[in-house]
Every structure is written in structure tokens, then in C-alpha cells.
N, C-alpha and C positions, 0 to 999 in steps of 0.2 A: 688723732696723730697721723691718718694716712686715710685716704681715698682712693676708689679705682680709678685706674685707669683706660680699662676697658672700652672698648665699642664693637659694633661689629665688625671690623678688622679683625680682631683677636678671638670672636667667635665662630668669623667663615674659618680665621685658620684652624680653629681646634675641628671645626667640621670634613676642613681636609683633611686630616689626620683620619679622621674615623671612615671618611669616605676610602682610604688607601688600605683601613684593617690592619695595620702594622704599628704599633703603639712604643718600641721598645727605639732607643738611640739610631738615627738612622739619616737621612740627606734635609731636615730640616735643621737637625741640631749643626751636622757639619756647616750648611748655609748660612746659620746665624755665626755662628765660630767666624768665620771668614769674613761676615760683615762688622762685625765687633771688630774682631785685628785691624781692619781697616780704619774704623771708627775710630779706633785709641791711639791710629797709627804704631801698631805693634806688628812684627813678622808673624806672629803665632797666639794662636788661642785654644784653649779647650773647655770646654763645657761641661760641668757639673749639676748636682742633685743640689747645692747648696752652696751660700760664700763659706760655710764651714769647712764642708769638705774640699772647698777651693784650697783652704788653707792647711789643711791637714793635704793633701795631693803635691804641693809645691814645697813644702816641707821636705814632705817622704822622696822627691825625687832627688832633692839636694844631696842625699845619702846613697843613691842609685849609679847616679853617673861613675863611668870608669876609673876616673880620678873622681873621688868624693869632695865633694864640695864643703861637706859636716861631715862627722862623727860624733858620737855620743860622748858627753859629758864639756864638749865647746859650749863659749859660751856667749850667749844671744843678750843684747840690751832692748829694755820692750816699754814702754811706758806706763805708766803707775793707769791708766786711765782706757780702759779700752773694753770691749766687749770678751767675753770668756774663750771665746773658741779662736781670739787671736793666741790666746798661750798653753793652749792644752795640746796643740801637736807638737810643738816645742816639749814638754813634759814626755809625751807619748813615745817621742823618739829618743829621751833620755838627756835631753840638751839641760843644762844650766840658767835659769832664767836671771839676767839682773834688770830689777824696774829704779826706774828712772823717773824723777819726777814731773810734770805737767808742765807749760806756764798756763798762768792763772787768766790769761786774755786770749791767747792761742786757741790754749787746750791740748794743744802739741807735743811735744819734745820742750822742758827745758834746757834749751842748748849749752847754756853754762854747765847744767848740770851733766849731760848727755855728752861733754868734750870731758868731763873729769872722770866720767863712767867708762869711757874708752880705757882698756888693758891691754897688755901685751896678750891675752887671752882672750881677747874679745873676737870674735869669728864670723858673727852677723849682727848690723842693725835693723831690726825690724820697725819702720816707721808706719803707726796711721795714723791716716787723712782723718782726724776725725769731725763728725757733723758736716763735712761736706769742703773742710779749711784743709787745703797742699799745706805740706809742708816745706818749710826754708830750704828744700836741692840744694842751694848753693853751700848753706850754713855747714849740712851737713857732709855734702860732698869737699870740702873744705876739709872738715873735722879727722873725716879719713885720710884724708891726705893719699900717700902712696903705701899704706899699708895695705894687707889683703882680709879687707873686710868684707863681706860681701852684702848688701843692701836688698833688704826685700821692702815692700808696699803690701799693709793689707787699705788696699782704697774701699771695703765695704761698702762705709757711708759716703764714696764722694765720685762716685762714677759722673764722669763727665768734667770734672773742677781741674784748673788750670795751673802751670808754675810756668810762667814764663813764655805761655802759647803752648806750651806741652800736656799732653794729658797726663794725670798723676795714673799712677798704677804703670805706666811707663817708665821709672828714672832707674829701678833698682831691677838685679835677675829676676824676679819672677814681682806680680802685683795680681793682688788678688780682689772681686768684686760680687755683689751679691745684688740677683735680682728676688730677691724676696716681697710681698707684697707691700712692704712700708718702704721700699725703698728707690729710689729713681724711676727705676722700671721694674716691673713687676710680668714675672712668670709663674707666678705663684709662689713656685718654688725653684731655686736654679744660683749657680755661680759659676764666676768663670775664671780661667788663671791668663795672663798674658804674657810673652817673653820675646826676647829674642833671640834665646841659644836654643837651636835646633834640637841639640841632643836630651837637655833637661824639656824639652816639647816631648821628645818622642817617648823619654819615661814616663812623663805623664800620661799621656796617652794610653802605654801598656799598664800604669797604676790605678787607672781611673774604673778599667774593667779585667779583672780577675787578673792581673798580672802577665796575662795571656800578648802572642804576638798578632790577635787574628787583626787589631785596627790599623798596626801599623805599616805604613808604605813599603812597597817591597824593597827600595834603597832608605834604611834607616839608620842610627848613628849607634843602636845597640844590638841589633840581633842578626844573623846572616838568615832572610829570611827566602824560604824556599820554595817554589814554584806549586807546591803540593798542594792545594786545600787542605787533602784532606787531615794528613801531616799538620798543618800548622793550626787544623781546627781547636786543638787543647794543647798547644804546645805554652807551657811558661814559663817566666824568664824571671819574675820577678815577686815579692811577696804583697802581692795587690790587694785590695778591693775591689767592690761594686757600687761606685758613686756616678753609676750614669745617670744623667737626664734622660726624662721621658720626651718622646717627638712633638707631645702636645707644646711642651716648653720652647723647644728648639721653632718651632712653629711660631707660636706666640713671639717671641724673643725676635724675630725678625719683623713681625710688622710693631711691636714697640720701640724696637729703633729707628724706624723712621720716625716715630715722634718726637723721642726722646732729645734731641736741639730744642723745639718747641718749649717743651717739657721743662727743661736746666733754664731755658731762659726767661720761663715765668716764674721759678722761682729766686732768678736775680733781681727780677720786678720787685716781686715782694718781699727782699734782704732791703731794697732799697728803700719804700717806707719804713719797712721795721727801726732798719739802723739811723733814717732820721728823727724816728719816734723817740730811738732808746739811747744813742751813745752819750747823751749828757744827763741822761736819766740819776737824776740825786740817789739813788739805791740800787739801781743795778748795773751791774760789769754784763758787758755783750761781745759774743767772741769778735773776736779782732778778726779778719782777713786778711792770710799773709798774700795773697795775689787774687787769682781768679777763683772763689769760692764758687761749688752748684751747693750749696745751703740746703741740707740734708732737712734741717731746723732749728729754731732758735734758742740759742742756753741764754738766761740769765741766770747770774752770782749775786747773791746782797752783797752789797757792798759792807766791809767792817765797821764804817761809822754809822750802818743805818741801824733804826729799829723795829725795824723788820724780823719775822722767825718763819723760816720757811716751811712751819705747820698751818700755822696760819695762813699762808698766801697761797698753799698746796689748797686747804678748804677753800679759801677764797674762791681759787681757781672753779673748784670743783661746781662751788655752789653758782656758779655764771656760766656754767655746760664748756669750760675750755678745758681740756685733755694735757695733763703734762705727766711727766716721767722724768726720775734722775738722768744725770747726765752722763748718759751710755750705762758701766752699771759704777758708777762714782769710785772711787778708791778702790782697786781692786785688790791689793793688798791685803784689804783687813780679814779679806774671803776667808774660813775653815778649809777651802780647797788646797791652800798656799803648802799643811802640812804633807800632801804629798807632791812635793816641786822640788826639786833639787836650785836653790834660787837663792838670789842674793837683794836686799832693799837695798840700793843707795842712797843714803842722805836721809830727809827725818819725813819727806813725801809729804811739806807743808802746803801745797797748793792742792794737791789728790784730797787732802784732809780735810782741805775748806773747801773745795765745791763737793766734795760729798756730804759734809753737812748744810752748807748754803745754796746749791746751785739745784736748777730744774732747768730743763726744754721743752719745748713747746714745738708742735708740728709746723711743716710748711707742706706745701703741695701743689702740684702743677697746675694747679686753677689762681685768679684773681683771687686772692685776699683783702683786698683792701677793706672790705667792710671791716670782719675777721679781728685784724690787725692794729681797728682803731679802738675796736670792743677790748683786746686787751689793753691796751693801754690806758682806757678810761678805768678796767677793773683796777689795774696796777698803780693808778697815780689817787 
């Protein structure tokens, strides 16, 4: 499913790190932060210990700003389809989850469903990129109209992928991204939040480490901070965590993004065999690309006329050395988790229901596929 990406770029950096004896968040992570905002064309970034804690960070600031952005018990539309730790800070901070269903070629937002899931209650949409596919901006930004909804991105799986020449994780207040080892670029471990309102920056910022004022700039948008060190060594403002990045990360993280164009655009190479291998494929559905996909990896869906049973084609898989896993974690719905959400299903989540019984993906990765690609296809036909 994933490969390193590795060279020795990424291990002179960790050796600079050990060469400086200073291990703990400090001017590489700020480094890479600045060259990422740059990257995504965002005013602001911060870096994290995970895309989880990304999301769980940008979340908890939303409730910080002087005017609150949330309150507990508003309520969040989130799609039936998505990884766990997009809806557990939602949870955490006491919000109201309503899921929404998928579409079944996307993997997205079903946007019919998603404009009749909008309420007069409704307070945030949270959209993800998922497998590496933007979602419809326009559809959506549409849908809202001029009410005051406010749009977040978790772009996890699709750092780098496009809507319009825009980077996704860009269109909503905050967008969130995860350098974990399966995924675009790898820090091992690491995420990052992007924005462009100053003052949900500068909470993060003080949320990210102990809630404390010590990282933030002396003119900031929450705290009157004071020329003291030593005063403002433990001074707290806010009820934070400890979700710093390590400097090995922050290190790393900056000579991966130099590669990282390389990177996104070999695996548009190989979206481009894939999907002329597969989109008239008699048994399987392949995600659609609404614009500029960076193809995280590939979902097939059996299709309902075929005879196919995706136990079978899982062993298949298996017994031909090809790696696959459901599609992100399929219906998330059905989870035991759901009993403690405060949440709503809209509609009956028929497409979440069918690729979680029908659908797998299969990895892509920053190297030439092509052999790869044709091996599955011979397994598959």
C-alpha cells in the first residue's frame, strides 16, 4: 500500500537535527510550516504530531476565538465515508454529527443529498478530499449560499490535488493534512492545519502546546503578551494540549517538499494507465475525478450486475502478492462507536452501504507503476 520515500536528504536532515542536540519543536518545524503555507498558497500553517491531531486542533480553535466560531451541541454535516478521527473531535467538543451520504463514483459528498442535509441548524460543513479526489467548491459553495455556514477541509488523503488550479485544503476556514508514512509525503509522523484567519492561527498555535503564550508572536490576535519571559514562561490562556512535532519531522518535512510536485505527478502518470485500464471495466466502478486528483490510490466497486463477491477477489488479490484494504474505513455508520455521538443519519446511506460491502483500494505511489498496474489488471479481468 505505500513505499518510502526516503533518501539521504531526509537522513542528512535527521542528522542535523542530532548534530544541533535539540529534539523538541523548534526552527525546522517553523521552516517547513512556512514552506508548506507557501506550497498550498495559504497565509498560515502549523504543524503537528499527526493529521489527527491536525483535526482535533482546528476543531478546538473554532470554539476559542473571541467571537466563537461553534458551540457545543451546533451542528456539523460530515460524510457517511471517511476515516475515524475526522469525526471524533467533532464528538469531543460536544457538536452534533449529521452523515450524509457518499456518491458512489466520487466517493464525496452526495450533493443532492448534502443540499437537503443543510438546516437552519446546520453551522459547519465538513468536507473530505477523499483518496486524493477535491471536492465540487463550486457545488458546494453554491449550496451554502449566503447563510453562515462555515466550511472546513480535512484534505488528509489529498495533499497536493487541485479544484480549479486551487490547492484543496485551501477553500474552507481551516484544512487539514497528514504527513504520515502512507501518505503523499511522509514524516513519519506529522500534520498540518492551514488558514487564513490570523486569529484562529494564533489559537492554534497557543492549542497546539499547553495552551501556554510562550510561541506566540509578541502582536497576536488573543493574548496582550508581555515583554517578560519570564512572566510569560507558564503563563495560559487557554485549555490546550501537547500535539507538537518533533524537529526530526519539521526537518524531514522540508527536504520532502521539495519532492513532493515530483511525487503528485507521478502518481498522475499512473491514475492515467489505471483509468484507461479500468473505466469501461465490465465489473468495476473507478473513482471519478472531479478536477485535478493527486490519487492518494485506487478504489474499485463491483459493479451490481457483475458476479463477482469481493471475498473472493480480496483472496485473489492476496494470492498474486497485491495489497488492498477497504475504502478508507467503508460505511462509517455501522461503527459501535456511533453510540456515543450525539448524531444524526440522513437518508438510508445507500452508496456508504454498497462500497462497504463491494468496494477495496489498492495503493499508488510515487514511483512508475506501470508494470504493477498491468499485473493487476490481468489478475482482475
Amino acid at each position: 500500500m505505500a513505499s518510502s520515500t526516503w533518501d539521504e536528504k531526509e537522513i542528512n536532515a535527521i542528522n542535523s537535527v542530532i548534530a544541533k542536540d535539540m529534539y523538541t519543536m523548534g526552527e525546522s518545524v517553523k521552516q517547513f510550516e512556512e514552506d508548506f503555507a507557501r506550497f498550498a498558497g495559504s497565509k498560515y500553517c502549523v504543524m503537528v504530531n499527526s493529521g489527527s491531531s491536525a483535526n482535533l486542533i482546528a476543531v478546538a480553535a473554532m470554539f476559542y476565538t473571541k467571537n466563537p466560531k461553534l458551540k457545543r451541541g451546533d451542528e456539523v454535516i460530515v460524510p457517511a465515508v471517511s476515516w475515524s478521527t475526522t469525526y471524533f473531535p467533532l464528538y469531543q467538543y460536544g457538536l452534533k454529527l449529521k452523515f450524509v451520504d457518499v456518491d458512489l463514483h466520487t466517493l464525496n459528498f452526495d450533493l443532492n443529498q448534502l443540499q437537503n442535509a443543510v438546516s437552519d441548524s446546520t453551522k459547519m460543513i465538513l468536507a473530505v478530499n477523499l483518496l486524493g479526489n477535491p471536492n465540487d467548491f463550486d457545488a458546494i459553495s453554491k449550496i451554502i449560499g449566503n447563510r453562515d455556514i462555515i466550511l472546513m477541509e480535512d484534505n488528509c488523503e489529498s495533499m497536493g490535488a487541485e479544484y480549479k488550479k486551487k490547492q484543496t485544503g485551501t477553500f474552507g476556514l481551516a484544512g487539514t493534512y497528514s504527513t504520515f508514512f502512507s501518505h503523499h509525503m511522509a514524516t513519519m509522523e506529522g500534520g498540518l492545519i492551514c488558514t487564513d484567519d490570523e486569529e484562529l492561527f494564533h489559537v492554534m498555535i497557543c492549542l497546539r502546546a499547553h495552551g501556554w503564550t510562550r510561541h506566540l508572536p509578541k502582536e497576536n490576535k488573543i493574548s496582550n503578551k508581555s515583554d517578560n519571559w519570564f512572566e510569560e514562561s507558564f503563563r495560559f490562556l487557554l485549555p490546550g494540549y501537547n500535539v507538537r512535532p518533533v524537529e526530526m519531522s519539521g526537518a524531514i518535512g522540508v527536504e520532502q517538499l521539495k519532492k513532493l510536485p515530483s511525487f503528485i505527478e507521478q502518481r498522475r502518470k499512473n491514475a492515467e494507465l489505471f483509468v484507461s485500464l479500468f473505466e469501461n471495466h465490465k465489473d468495476f466502478y473507478i473513482q471519478k475525478n472531479i478536477d485535478n486528483s493527486s490519487w492518494f490510490g485506487f478504489s474499485l466497486i463491483i459493479k451490481p450486475d457483475s458476479d463477482l463477491k469481493r471475498e473472493e477477489v480480496v483472496k485473489l488479490l492476496d494470492e498474486n502478492h497485491i495489497d488492498c484494504r477497504p475504502i478508507v474505513t467503508g460505511n462509517f455508520t455501522k461503527n459501535e462507536v456511533l453510540g456515543y455521538f450525539d448524531h444524526e443519519i440522513f437518508g438510508d446511506m445507500k452508496n456508504a452501504k454498497y462500497l462497504d460491502s463491494h468496494g477495496f483500494f489498492v495503493g499508488n505511489h510515487q514511483i512508475d507503476l506501470t508494470e504493477e498496474i498491468h499485473h493487476l489488471y490481468k489478475v482482475l479481468s
